[in-house]
PLY file of the C-alpha trace (Angstrom):
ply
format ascii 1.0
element vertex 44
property float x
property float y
property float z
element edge 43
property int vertex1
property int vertex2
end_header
94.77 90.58 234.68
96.64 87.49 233.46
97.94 85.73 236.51
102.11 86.30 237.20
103.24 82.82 236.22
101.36 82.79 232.62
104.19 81.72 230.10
104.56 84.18 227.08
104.05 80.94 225.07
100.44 80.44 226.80
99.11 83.77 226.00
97.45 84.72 222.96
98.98 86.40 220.27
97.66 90.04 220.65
99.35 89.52 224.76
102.32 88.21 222.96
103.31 90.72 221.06
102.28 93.45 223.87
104.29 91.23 226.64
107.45 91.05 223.80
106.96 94.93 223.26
106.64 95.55 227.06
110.16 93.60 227.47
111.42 95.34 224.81
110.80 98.82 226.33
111.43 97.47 229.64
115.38 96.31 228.89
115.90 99.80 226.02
114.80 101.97 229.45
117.70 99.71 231.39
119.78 100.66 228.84
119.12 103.73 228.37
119.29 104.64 232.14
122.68 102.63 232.47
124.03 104.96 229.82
122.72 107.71 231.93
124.40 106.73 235.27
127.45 106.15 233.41
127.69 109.42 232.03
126.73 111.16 235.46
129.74 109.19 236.96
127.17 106.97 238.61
127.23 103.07 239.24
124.02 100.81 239.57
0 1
1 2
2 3
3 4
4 5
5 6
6 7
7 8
8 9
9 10
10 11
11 12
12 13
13 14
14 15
15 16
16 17
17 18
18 19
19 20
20 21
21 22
22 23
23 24
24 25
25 26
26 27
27 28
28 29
29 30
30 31
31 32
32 33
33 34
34 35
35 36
36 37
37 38
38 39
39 40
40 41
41 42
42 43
């Protein structure tokens, strides 16, 4: 496991693109799930 306060710019590239894929996903689900509670009437 990399330790938490590794820099994206410290890790090597293969771990870059996975940890810029993982945020990726990561802020689409937000999205997605805020488009979710917004049609359900709900509010984070």
């Amino acid at each position: 496991m990399l330790p938490k306060l590794a820099k994206i710019g410290d890790l090597p590239f293969e771990e870059k693109l996975t940890a810029k894929k993982e945020k990726f996903i990561e802020s689409a689900h937000i999205k997605i799930m805020e488009k979710r509670s917004l049609i359900l009437g709900f509010h984070l």
